[in-house]
C-alpha positions in Angstrom: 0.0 0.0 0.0 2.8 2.0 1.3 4.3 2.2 -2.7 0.9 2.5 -4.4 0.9 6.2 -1.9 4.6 6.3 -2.9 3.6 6.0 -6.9 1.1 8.7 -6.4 2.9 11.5 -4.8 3.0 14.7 -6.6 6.5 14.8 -7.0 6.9 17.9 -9.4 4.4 21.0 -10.4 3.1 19.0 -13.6 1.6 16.5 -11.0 -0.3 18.6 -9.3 -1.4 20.5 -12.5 -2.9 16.9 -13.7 -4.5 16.1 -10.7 -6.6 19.6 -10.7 -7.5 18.5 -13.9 -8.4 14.9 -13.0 -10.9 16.8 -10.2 -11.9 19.0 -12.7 -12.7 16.8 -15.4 -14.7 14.7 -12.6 -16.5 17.5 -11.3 -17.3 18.7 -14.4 -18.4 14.8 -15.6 -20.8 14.8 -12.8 -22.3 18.3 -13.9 -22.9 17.3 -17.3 -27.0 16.7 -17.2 -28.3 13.2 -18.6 -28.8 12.0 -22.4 -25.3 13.5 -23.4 -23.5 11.1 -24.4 -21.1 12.9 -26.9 -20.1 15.9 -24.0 -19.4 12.7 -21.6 -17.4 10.8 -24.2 -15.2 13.6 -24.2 -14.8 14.1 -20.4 -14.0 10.2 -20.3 -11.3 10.5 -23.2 -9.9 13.5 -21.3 -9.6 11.5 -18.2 -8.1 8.9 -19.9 -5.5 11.2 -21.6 -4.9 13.0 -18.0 -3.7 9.8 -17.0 -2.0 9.0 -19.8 0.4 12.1 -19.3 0.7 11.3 -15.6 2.3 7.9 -16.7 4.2 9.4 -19.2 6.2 11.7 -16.5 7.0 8.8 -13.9 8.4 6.3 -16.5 12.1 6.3 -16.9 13.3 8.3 -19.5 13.0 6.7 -22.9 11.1 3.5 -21.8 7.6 5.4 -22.8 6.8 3.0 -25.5 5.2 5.9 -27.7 7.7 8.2 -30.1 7.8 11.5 -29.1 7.5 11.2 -25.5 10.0 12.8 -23.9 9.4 16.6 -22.1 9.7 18.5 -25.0 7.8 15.8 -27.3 5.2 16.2 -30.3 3.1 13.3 -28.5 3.4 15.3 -25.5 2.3 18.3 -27.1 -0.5 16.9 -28.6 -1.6 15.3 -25.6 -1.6 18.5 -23.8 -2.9 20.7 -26.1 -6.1 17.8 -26.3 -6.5 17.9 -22.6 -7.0 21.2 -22.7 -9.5 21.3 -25.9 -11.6 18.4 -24.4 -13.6 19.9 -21.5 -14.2 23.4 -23.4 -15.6 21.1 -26.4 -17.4 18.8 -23.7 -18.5 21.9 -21.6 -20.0 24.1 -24.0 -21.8 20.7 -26.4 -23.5 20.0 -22.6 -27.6 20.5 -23.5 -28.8 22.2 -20.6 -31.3 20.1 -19.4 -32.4 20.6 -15.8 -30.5 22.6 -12.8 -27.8 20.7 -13.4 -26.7 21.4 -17.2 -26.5 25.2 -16.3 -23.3 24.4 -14.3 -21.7 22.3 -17.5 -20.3 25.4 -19.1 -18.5 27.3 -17.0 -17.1 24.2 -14.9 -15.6 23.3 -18.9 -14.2 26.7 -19.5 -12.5 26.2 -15.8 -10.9 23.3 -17.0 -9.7 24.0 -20.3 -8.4 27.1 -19.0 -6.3 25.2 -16.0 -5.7 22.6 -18.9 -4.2 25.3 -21.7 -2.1 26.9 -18.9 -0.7 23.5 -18.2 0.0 22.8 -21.7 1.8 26.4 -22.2 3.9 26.1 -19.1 4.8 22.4 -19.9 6.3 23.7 -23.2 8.2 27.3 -22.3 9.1 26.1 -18.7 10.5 22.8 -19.0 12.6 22.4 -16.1 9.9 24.5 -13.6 7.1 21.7 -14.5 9.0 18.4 -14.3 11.6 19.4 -12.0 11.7 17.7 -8.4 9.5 19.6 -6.1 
């Protein structure tokens, strides 16, 4: 148990960046009213690429198996630059249906605005994001 905590320590400020979005990308799942599946497709996919780039920064250097990986990467870049496009998309596709689709669109804009800062201090401040904490 005591290296499954270990594993998931926020080591450097890009951890704690993709965990805000993990929450946020949760939080904004669970405002997303029912009979939207597209808007939720997204939010899953953005999960799934949140985790995705936390996996990619606590593998050893070079043994991502995907091209491109490293810091400073074109998969890394796209994978950023998605995170932050899914929740706006996801957010603002969210049929208000309810009180609870009314909160969809601004919880998305949140989130792809926490997500593009992420992806634009991952790429001009390399050694700030990934460095040791």
């Amino acid at each position: 148990m005591e290296a499954v905590l270990n594993l998931l320590r926020p080591e450097s400020l890009a951890h704690i960046f993709l965990y805000v979005l993990f929450f946020l990308g949760l939080v904004l799942l669970f405002v997303i009213p029912e009979k939207n599946e597209t808007p939720q497709y997204l939010v899953f996919a953005m999960l799934f690429m949140v985790i995705v780039a936390f996996l990619r920064t606590r593998a050893a250097p070079g043994s991502f198996p995907v091209p491109g990986s490293e810091n400073n990467g074109f998969f890394t870049f796209l994978l950023h630059i998605a995170i932050a496009i899914a929740p706006l998309l996801a957010g603002t596709m969210a049929r208000k249906q309810g009180r609870k689709g009314g909160a969809a669109i601004p919880v998305g804009i949140l989130t792809a605005f926490v997500g593009g800062v992420f992806a634009l201090l991952s790429f001009t401040f390399i050694p700030m994001m990934y460095g040791r904490m």
